[in-house]
C-alpha positions in Angstrom: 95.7 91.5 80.8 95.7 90.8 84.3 96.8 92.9 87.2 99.5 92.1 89.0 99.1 94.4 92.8 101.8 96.2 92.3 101.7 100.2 92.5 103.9 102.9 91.5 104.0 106.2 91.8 106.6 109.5 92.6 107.0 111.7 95.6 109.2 114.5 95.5 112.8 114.2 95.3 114.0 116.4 98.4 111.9 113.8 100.9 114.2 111.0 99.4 117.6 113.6 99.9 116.4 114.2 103.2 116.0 110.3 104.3 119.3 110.2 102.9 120.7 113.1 104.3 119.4 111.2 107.5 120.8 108.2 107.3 124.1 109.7 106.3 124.0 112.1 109.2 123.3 109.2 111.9 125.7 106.9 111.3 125.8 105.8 115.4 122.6 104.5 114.6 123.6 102.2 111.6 122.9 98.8 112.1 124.3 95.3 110.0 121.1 94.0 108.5 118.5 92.3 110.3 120.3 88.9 109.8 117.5 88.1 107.1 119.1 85.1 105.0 120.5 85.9 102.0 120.5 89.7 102.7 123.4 91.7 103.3 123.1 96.1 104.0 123.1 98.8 106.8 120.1 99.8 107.7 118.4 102.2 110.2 115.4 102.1 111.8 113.1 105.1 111.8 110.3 105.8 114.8 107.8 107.8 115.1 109.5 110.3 116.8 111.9 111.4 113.8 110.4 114.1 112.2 111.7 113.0 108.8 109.5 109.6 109.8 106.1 111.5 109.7 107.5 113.9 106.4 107.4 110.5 104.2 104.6 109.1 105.9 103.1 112.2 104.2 103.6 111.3 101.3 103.4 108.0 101.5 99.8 108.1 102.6 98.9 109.9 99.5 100.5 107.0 96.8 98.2 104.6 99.5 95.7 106.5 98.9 96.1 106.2 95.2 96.6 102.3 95.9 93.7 102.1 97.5 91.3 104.0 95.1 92.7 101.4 92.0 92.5 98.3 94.5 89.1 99.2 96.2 88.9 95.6 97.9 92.4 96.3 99.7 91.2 98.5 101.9 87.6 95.9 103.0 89.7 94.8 105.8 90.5 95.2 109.3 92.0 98.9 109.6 95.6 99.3 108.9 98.0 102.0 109.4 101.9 102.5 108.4 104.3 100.1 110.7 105.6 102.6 114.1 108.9 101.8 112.7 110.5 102.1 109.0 113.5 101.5 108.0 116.1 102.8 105.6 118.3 100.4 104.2 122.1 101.5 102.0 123.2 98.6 100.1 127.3 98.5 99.2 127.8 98.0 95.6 127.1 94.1 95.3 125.0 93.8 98.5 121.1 93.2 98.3 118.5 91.3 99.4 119.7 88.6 97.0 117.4 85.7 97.9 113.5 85.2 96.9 111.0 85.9 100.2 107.8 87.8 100.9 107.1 90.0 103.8 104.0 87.9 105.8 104.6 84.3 106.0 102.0 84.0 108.8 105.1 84.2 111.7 103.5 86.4 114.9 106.2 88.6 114.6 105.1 89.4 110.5 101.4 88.5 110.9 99.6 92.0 110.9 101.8 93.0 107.5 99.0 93.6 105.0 100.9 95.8 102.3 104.5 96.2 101.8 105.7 99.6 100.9 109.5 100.9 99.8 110.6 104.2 97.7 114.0 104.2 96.1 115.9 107.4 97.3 117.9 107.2 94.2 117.9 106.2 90.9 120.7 103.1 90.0 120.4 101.5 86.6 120.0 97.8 87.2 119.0 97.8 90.7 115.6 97.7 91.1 113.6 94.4 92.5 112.1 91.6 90.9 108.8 89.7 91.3 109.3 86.5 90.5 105.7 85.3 89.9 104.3 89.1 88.3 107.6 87.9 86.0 108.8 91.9 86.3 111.1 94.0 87.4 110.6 97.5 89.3 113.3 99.9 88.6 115.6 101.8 90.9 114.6 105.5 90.0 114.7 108.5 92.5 111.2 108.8 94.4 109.2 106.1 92.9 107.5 104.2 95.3 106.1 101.1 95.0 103.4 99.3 97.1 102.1 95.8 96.5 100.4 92.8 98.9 103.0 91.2 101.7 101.7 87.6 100.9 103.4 84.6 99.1 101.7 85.9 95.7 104.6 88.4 95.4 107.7 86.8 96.7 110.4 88.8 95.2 114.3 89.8 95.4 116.6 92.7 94.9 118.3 93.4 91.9 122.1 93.9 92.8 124.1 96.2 91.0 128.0 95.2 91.8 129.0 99.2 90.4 127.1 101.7 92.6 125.2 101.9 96.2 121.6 101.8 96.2 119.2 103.0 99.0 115.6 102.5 100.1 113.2 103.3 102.9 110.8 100.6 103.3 108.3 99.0 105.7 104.4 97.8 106.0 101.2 98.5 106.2 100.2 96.4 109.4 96.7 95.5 110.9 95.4 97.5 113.6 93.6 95.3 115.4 93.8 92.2 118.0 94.3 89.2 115.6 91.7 86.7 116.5 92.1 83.2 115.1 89.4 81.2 113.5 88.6 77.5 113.7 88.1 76.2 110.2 
């Protein structure tokens, strides 16, 4: 059987109430999607600065760490770090990210995405996302977060549930470094 790069594993339960308890509690700060074709949600971006931003990051270091320990040759790169910004993202019943994409298709804006990271703050039968070449689906449980690499290799979608909201906090893991082109 071959690996397909995608990781999973739980953090505790009151981090995801508090990122929702955030996002429900700042609702000046809501924003339409980020025009993204074929995806349709509110979202919020997280900084630095919010303390619940460096409470998952946390976490979210240790299931890296975990990710990295499995996938030894992901980390015999250029040094990476969690994106300065995150975002949590509330999807209506019948919105999602409905169209295939991956997260770094080489545009400057995307190019220093390495790995992709999101954790499902809660748990929605039939909601989860789907890897179209791994040919599976992640589901949409409470605290399981799932890492895998930003290329083409796993373009993927969101499973939309039309019955209940779903939300997620999501973002990158992005080069640290000056990107310096080669000449091939």
């Amino acid at each position: 059987m071959s690996e397909n790069f995608i990781y999973s594993e739980m953090i505790p339960e009151e981090i995801c109430d508090k990122l929702v308890d955030f996002f429900n509690n700042n609702p000046e700060r809501h924003k339409p999607d980020d025009g993204c074709k074929g995806k349709e949600s509110s979202e919020i971006v997280l900084t630095r600065e919010d303390n619940i931003f460096l409470e998952y990051d946390h976490y979210l270091s240790r299931v890296l760490n975990s990710y990295l320990e499995k996938y030894k040759y992901s980390n015999s790169v250029a040094k990476f770090k969690t994106s300065p910004t995150i975002k949590i993202q509330h999807y209506k019943p019948g919105e999602g990210f409905k169209v295939y994409h991956f997260e770094n298709d080489g545009n400057e804006e995307v190019l220093r995405r390495h790995l992709v990271f999101m954790t499902y703050l809660n748990t929605v039968e039939n909601a989860g996302t789907e890897f179209l070449y791994q040919e599976t689906k992640t589901e949409a449980i409470k605290g399981s977060t799932i890492i895998w690499p930003a290329a083409w290799t796993h373009t993927h979608r969101g499973v939309v549930n039309t019955k209940s909201d779903k939300t997620i906090v999501t973002g990158w893991f992005n080069f640290d470094t000056q990107i310096k082109y080669k000449v091939y």
